[in-house]
C-alpha positions as CSV (number, residue, x, y, z in Angstrom):
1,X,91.6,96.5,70.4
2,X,93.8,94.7,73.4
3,X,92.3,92.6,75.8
4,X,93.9,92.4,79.2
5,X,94.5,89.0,81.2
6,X,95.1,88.4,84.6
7,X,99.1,88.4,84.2
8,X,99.5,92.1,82.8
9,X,96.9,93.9,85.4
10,X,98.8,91.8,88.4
11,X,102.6,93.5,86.8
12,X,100.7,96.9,86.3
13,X,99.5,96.7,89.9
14,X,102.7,95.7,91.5
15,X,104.5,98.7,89.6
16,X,106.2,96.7,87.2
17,X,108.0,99.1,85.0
18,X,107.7,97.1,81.4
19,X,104.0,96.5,81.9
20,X,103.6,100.4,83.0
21,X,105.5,101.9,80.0
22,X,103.3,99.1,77.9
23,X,100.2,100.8,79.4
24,X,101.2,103.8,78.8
25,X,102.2,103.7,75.6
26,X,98.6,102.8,74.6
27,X,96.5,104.8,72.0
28,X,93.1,103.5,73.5
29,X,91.9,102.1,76.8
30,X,92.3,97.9,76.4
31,X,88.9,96.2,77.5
32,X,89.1,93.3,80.7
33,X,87.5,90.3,80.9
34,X,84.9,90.2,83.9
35,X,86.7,87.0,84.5
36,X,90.1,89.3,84.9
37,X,88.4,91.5,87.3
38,X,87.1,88.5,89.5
39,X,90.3,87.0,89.4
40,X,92.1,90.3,90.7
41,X,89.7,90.6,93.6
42,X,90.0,86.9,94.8
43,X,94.0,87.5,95.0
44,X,93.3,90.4,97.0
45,X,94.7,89.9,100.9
46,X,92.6,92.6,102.5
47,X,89.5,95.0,101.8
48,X,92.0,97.6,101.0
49,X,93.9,95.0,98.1
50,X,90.2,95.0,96.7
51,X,89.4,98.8,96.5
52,X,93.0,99.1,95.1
53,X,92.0,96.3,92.3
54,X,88.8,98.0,91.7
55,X,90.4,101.5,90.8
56,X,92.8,100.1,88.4
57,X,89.7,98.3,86.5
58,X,87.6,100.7,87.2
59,X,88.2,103.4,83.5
60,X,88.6,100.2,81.6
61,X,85.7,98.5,79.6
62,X,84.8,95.4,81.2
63,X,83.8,92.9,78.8
């Protein structure tokens, strides 16, 4: 079972091709930290930033 932090869903967001091969190598769906979650929407600029946040968390299990 992975956990996610805050570092790897920020390079999976910003297309960061080692974290993206990472992810998709993955047999089952790592879980986030709530904390994680919180901490991706408070970097976020604009309403848009947020809803793009919220898709990427939104198949994983938030924990």
């Amino acid at each position: 079972m992975y956990v996610l932090d805050t570092d790897v869903l920020f390079d999976i967001q910003r297309g960061h091709a080692p974290a993206l091969a990472w992810f998709a190598s993955l047999t089952e769906l790592p879980s986030v930290p709530g904390i994680v979650v919180m901490e991706l929407i408070q970097d976020a600029q604009n309403a848009q930033q947020v809803r793009k946040a919220l898709k990427l968390v939104a198949p994983l299990p938030i924990i």
